[in-house]
VMD Tcl script that draws the C-alpha trace (Angstrom):
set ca {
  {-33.21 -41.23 -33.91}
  {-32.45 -41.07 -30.16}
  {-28.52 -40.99 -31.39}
  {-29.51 -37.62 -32.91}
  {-32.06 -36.15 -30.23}
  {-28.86 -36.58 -27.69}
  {-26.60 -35.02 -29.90}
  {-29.23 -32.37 -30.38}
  {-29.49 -32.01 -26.34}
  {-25.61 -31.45 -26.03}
  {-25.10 -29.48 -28.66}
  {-28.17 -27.22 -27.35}
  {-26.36 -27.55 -23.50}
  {-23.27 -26.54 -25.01}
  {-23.97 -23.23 -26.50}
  {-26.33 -22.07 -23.57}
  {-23.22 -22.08 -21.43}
  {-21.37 -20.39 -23.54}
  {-23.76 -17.51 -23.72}
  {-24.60 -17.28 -20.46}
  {-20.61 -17.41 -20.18}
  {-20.14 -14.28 -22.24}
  {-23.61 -12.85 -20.71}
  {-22.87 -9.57 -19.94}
  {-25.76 -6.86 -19.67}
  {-25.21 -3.40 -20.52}
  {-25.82 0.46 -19.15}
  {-25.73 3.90 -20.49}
  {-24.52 6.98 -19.00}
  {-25.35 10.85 -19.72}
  {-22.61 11.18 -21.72}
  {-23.38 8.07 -24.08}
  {-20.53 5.94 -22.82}
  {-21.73 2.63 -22.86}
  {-20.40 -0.05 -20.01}
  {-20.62 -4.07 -19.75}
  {-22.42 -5.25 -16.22}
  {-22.13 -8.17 -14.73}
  {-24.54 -9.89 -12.09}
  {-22.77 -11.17 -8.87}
  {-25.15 -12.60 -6.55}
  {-28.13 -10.92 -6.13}
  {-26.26 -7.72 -7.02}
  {-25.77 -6.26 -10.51}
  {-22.39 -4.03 -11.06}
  {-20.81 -2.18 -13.26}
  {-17.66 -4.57 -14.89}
  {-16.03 -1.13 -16.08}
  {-14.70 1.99 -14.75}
  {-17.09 5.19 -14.69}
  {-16.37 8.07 -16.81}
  {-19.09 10.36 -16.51}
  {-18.19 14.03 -16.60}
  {-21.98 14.67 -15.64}
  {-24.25 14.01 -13.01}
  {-27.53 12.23 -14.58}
  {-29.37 15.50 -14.39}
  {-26.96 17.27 -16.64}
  {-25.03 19.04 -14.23}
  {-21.59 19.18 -15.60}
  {-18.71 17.87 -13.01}
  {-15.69 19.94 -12.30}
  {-12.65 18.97 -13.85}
  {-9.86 19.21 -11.96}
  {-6.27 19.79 -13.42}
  {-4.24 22.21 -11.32}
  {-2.62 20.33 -7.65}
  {-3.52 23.21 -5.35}
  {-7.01 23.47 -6.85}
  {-7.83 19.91 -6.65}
  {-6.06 20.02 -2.65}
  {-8.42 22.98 -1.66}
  {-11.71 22.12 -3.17}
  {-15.08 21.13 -1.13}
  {-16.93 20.31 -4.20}
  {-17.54 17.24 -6.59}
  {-14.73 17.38 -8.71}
  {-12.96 14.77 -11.16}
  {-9.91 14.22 -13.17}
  {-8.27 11.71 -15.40}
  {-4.93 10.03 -14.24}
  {-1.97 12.10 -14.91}
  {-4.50 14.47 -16.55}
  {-4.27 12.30 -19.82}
  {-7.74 11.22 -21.18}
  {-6.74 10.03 -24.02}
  {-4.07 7.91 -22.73}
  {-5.93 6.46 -19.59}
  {-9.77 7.80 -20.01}
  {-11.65 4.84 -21.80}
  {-8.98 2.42 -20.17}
  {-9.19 3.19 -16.63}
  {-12.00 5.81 -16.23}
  {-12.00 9.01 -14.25}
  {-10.77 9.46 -10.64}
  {-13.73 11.10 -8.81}
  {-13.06 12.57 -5.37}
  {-15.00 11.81 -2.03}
  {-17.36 15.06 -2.57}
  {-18.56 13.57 -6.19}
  {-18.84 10.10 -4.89}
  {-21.23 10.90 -2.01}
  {-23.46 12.80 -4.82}
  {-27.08 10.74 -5.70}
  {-26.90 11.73 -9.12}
  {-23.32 10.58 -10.45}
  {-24.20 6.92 -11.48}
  {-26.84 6.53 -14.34}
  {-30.27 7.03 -12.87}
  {-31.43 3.74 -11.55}
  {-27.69 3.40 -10.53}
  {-25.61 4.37 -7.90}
  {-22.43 4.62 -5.17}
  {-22.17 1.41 -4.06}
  {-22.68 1.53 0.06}
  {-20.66 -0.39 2.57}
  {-23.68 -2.75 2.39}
  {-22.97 -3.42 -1.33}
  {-19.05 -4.31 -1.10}
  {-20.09 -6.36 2.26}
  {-22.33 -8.14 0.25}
  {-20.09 -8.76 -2.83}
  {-17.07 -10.00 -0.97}
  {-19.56 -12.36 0.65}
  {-20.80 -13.90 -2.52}
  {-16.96 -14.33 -3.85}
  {-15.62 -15.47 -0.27}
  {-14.15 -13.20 2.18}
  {-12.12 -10.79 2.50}
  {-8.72 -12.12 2.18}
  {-9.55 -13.97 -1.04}
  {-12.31 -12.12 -3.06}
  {-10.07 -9.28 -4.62}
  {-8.95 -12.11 -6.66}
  {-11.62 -13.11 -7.59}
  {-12.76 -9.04 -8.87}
  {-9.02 -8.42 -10.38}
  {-8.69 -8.85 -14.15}
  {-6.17 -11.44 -15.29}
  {-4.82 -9.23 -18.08}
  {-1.17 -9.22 -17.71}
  {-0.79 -5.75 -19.28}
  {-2.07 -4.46 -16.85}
  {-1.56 -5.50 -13.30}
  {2.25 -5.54 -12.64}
  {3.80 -8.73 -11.69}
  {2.71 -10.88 -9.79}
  {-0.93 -9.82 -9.49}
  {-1.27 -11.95 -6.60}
  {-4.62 -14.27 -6.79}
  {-6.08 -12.79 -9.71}
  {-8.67 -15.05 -11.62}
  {-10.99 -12.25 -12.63}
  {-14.02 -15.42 -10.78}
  {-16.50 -12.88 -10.41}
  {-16.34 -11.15 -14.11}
  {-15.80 -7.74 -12.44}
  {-12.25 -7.47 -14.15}
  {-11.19 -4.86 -11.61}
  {-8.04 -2.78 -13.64}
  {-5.07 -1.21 -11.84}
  {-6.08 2.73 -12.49}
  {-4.35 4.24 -9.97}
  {-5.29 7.15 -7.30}
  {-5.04 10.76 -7.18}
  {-3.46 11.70 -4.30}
  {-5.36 14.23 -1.68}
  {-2.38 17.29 -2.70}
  {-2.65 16.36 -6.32}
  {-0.52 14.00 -7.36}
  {-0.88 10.89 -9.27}
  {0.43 7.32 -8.59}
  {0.23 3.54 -8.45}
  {-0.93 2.90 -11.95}
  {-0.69 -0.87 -12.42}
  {-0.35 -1.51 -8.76}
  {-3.28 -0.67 -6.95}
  {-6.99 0.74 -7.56}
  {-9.41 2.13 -5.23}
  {-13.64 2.11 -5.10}
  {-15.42 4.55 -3.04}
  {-18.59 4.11 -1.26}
  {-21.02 6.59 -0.56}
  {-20.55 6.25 2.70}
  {-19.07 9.36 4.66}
  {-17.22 9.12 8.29}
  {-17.56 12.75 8.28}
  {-17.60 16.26 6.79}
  {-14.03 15.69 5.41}
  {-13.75 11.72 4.95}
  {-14.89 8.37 3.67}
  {-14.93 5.10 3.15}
  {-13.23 3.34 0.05}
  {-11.74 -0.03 -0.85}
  {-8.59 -1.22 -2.39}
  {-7.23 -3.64 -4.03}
  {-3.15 -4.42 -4.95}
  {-1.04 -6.25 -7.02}
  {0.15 -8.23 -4.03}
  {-2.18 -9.94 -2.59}
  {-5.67 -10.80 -3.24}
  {-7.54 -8.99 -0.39}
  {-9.91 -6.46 -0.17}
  {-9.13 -3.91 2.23}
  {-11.79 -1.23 3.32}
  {-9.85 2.39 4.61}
  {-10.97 5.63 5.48}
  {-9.46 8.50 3.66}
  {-9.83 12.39 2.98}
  {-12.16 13.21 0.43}
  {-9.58 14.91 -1.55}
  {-8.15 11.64 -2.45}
  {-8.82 10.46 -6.29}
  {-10.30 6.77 -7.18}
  {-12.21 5.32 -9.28}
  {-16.27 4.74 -9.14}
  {-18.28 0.85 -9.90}
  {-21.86 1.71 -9.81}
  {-24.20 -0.84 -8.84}
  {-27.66 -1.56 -9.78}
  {-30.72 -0.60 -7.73}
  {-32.27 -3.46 -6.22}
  {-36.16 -3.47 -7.19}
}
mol new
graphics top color blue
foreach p $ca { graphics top sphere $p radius 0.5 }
foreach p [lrange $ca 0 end-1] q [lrange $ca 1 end] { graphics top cylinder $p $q radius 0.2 }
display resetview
C-alpha cells in the first residue's frame, strides 16, 4: 500500500512538470491571429511575433510596399519582410515602424509596447545583458544561421531571426539578427529598440530612426 501511494506521488510529480513545462497561455488579436505567451518573472510576453494589420480599435494600419513611400512617411505604417506574407508573415510577423510602435492601440487591448522598463526588467530576470539574448533566442537551427551564439531558448521567448526593414526601404538580415521596439521615443524622429544576433548572446539596446522596420513582442499589463 505505501509502495503504491509513492508511486502514485511520482507519477502525479511527474506529469505536473511536464505541464507546467509546456504551459504556455494564450492571446488574441483584432485580426483573430492567435499567439502562445509565456510568463518570465513577474512579466507576461508575447513568445511570438505580432502580426496585426489593425490597431485594437479597428483602425486599419498602413501597409507599406513601395521604398520611397515607406522612407518618407510620418505615420504608423507596416510591412512584411521582402513584402512576402506568405513566405515570412505567420513565421516571422510584420515589421512595424517607430510611428506604429509608439501607438497605444497596436497590441491587443490589455496589451502593449513593451517600455524600456519592461526589457530592463526581463534581461534582469534571465541575467544581464551580455548573456540573456540567449536565453530569449530560439534553438531552432533553421532558423538562426550558424553559430547562433548562446542560444538555449531558457526563458521560452523563442526569439526568431526576422530581419529589419531598413529606414530607405530595404530589407535585410533574415536569419542573422532581429530587432524589438519599445515605446519609448528619444524624439520626434527616433527611438529606442533592441537587438539581438546570431553572434553573440547579448542584448543590445540602440537608438534608431523611426523609419527603420522590426518586429513588435507585446507584453502583458501588469494588474
Amino acid at each position: 500500500m505505501v509502495r503504491r501511494i509513492l508511486y502514485l506521488i511520482i507519477v502525479v510529480f511527474f506529469f505536473s512538470g511536464c505541464k507546467k513545462n509546456d504551459d504556455f497561455g494564450t492571446v488574441t488579436d483584432i485580426d483573430g491571429n492567435v499567439y502562445k505567451t509565456v510568463t518570465i518573472g513577474e512579466q507576461v510576453w508575447m513568445a511570438e511575433n505580432l502580426r496585426v494589420t489593425k490597431f485594437n480599435d479597428g483602425t486599419d494600419i498602413k501597409l507599406v510596399e513601395d521604398n520611397e513611400e515607406w522612407r518618407n512617411t510620418t505615420a504608423p505604417a507596416f510591412s512584411w519582410y521582402d513584402n512576402d506574407s506568405s513566405l515570412f508573415g505567420s513565421k516571422y510577423g510584420a515589421l512595424y515602424n517607430g510611428y506604429a510602435a509608439e501607438n497605444k492601440k497596436l497590441c491587443p487591448t490589455g496589451w502593449h509596447v513593451p517600455s524600456v522598463n519592461n526589457f530592463l526588467k526581463l534581461i534582469d530576470t534571465l541575467g544581464d545583458t551580455l548573456t540573456a539574448g540567449g536565453k530569449l533566442k530560439s534553438t531552432d537551427v533553421s532558423q538562426w544561421h550558424e553559430p547562433n551564439e548562446g542560444a538555449n531558448n531558457g526563458s521560452r521567448f523563442s526569439a526568431l531571426p526576422a530581419g529589419m526593414r531598413y529606414f530607405e526601404g530595404t530589407f535585410s538580415s533574415v536569419s542573422y539578427f532581429t530587432g524589438y521596439w519599445s515605446s519609448i521615443e528619444v524624439n520626434a524622429d527616433t527611438s529606442t529598440f533592441i537587438s539581438l544576433s546570431y553572434l553573440n548572446s547579448k542584448v543590445i539596446f540602440n537608438e534608431g530612426s523611426k523609419n527603420l522596420g522590426f518586429s513588435i513582442r507585446c507584453v502583458k499589463n501588469m494588474q
